[in-house]
N, C-alpha and C positions, 0 to 999 in steps of 0.2 A: 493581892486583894484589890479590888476594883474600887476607885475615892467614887461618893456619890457629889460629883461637883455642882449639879444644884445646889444639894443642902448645902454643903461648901460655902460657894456664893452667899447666900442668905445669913450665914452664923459668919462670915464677914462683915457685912453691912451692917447686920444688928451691931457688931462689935464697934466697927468703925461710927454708926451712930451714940453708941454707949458712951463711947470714951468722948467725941464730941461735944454731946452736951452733959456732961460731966465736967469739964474743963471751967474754972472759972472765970478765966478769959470771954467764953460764949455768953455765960449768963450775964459777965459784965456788959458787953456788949448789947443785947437783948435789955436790960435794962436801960443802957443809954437810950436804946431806940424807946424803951417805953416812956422815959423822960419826957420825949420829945412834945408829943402830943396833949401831956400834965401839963406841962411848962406854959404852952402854948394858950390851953384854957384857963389856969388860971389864972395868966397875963392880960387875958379877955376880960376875965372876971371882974379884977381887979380894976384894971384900968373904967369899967365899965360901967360902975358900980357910982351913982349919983350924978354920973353925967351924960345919961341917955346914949342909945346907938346912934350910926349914923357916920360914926365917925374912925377915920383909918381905912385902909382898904376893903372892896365889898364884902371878899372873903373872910374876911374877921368879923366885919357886921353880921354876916349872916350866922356865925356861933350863935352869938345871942339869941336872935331868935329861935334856935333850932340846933341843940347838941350834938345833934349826928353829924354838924358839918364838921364836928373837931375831927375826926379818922379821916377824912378829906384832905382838909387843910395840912395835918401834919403828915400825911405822904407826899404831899406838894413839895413840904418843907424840906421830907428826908431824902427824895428820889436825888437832888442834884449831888449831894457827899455823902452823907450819913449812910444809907443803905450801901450804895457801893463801897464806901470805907470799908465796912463791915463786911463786906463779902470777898474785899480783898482778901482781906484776914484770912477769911477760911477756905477759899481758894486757893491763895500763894502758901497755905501753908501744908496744903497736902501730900506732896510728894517730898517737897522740900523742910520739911518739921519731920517726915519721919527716918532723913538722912541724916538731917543735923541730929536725934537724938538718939543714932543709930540702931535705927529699928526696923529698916528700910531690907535689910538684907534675912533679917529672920522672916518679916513679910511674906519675900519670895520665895523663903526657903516651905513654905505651904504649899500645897497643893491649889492654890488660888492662879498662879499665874502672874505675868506681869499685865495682862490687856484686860482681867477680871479686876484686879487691884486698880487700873485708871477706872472701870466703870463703876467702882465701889468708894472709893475715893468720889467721883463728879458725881453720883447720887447724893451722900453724907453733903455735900457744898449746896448741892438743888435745896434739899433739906431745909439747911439753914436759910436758903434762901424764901421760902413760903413761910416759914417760924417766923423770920424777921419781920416780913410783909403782917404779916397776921399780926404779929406784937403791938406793933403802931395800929393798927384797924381796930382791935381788942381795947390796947389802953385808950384812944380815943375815944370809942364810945361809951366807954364804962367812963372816963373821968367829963364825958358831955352830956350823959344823963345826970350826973351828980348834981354838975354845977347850972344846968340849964334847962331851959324849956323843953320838951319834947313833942312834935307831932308832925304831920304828913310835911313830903320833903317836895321842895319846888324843882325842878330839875331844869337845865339850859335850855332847854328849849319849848318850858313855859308851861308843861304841865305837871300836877301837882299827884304824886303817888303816897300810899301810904307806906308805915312805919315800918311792918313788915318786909313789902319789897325795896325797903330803900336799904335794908341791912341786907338782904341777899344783893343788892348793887352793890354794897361797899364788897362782899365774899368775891365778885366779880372782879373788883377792880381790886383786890389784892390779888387774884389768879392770874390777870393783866399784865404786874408790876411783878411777879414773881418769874412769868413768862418772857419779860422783859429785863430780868437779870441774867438769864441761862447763857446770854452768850459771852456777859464778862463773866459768869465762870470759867465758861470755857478756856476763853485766853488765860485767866489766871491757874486754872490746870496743869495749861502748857508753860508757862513761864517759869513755874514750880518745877516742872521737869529740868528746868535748864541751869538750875542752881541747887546746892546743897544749905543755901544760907536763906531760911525762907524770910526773914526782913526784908531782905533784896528782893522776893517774889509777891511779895505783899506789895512794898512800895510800888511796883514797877504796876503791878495790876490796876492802884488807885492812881497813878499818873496816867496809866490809858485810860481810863474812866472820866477823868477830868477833862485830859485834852481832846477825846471824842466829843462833850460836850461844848468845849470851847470853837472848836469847827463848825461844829451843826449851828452854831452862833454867827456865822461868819456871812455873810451874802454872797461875796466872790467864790464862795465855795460849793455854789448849789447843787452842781453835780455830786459831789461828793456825798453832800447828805442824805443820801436814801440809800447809802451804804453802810453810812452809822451806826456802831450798836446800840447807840445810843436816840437813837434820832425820833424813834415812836415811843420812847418813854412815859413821854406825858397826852397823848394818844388814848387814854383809859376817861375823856373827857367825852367821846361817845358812847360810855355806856349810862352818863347822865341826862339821854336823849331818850325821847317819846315816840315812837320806837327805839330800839338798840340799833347802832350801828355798829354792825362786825369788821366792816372795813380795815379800819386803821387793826385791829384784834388780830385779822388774819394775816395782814401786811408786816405787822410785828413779829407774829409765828414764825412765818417764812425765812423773816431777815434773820434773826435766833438761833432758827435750825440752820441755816447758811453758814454762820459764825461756830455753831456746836461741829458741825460736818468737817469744817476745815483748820481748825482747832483741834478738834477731839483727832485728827489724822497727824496734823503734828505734833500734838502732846505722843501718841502710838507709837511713831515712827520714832519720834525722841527716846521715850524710855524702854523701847526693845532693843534699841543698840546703846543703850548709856552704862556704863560700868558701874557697880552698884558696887563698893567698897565701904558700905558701912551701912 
């Protein structure tokens, strides 16, 4: 009888998304990120509260005037650890969580394949990567209408848009920053393949994530940075320009799928010759 491996694939993914965010580990997480950008405004609030703005860095004066900049600010905050932490997690633990709790081998024993299970597996990871992006844009703005002023948004380059388009800018610039994670999942894909103990594929994901940023830091290094996958992260500052500039947008795409292309061929190569004993 002939497998219909479309549907296949599909009642994979759904699965593998199912059990995903079903995990309490994700929603923890998902909530840390949504912490982030509460924390951030109420610490605004608070501090702000009988003693005029003006005061602290621009980007927190500007909350005050204007709630929509909390999903701003608190992606600022989360891009350098926070989101990548968290994408370790669910990266380093896709091949190697479903080894360690031996489930890895029933997996294959599906009609799925093993080059169907990495593309179902790096979906479920993308996944979580635009959920996370969105949590912090979502809690931001809901906990910066709460607590603050609302209306038309000034943008860097001096002109002023209204409320509307300034929430499809932040949609943007979580699609940016979600764009902008796809290539440490990648690597954390392939790392997973290299281990059955996925702590070690986690950790090892957010130590690249860190020390990619700490380079693109570096001056002596300037070659190197435009190799970074990390290096156009913060890059999502031209889509708060009068026009958009897609520039750094596209230059990030490219570098991403560059890292997803040769990544996603060594994760391939990896777990079609790895011996799957559990």
């Amino acid at each position: 009888m002939r497998t219909d491996r479309p549907s296949v694939g599909w009642a994979l993914l759904g699965s593998e998304l199912a059990v995903l965010f079903r995990r309490r580990r994700t929603w923890a997480m998902l909530g840390a990120l949504a912490a982030v950008p509460i924390l951030i405004a109420v610490a605004v609030r608070v501090t702000s509260s009988g003693s005029g703005s003006g005061r602290g860095p621009q980007f927190l004066d500007n909350i005050t005037h204007n709630g929509l900049f909390v999903g701003v600010t608190a992606l600022v905050v989360s891009i350098p650890l926070f989101l990548p932490l968290t994408i370790g997690v669910v990266a380093g633990d896709t091949i190697a969580g479903e080894a360690s709790h031996g489930t890895l081998r029933y997996l294959l024993v599906a009609p799925a394949g093993r080059v169907r299970l990495l593309l179902v597996k790096y979906l479920g990871a993308t996944t979580f990567c635009l959920a996370a992006t969105l949590v912090v844009v979502v809690a931001g703005t809901i906990i910066g209408i709460a607590l603050f002023p609302v209306g038309p948004v000034a943008l860097l380059s001096g002109d002023t848009v209204p409320v509307g388009e300034s929430l499809m800018r932040l949609l943007l610039i979580a699609g940016y920053i979600t764009v902008s994670l796809l290539g440490l999942s990648a690597i954390g894909l392939f790392i997973s393949t290299l281990t059955d103990v996925p702590v070690g594929a986690m950790a090892a994901t957010v130590v690249l994530a860190v020390a990619s940023q700490v380079l693109d830091e570096l001056p002596q290094l300037d070659w190197l940075h435009p190799w970074l996958f990390s290096h156009y992260w913060f890059g999502f500052a031209d889509l708060l320009r009068q026009p958009i500039s897609w520039g750094s947008f596209g230059d990030n795409a490219l570098l991403q799928a560059g890292y997803l292309v040769v990544f996603g061929a060594l994760a391939y190569g990896r777990f079609l010759s790895k011996d799957v004993l559990s």
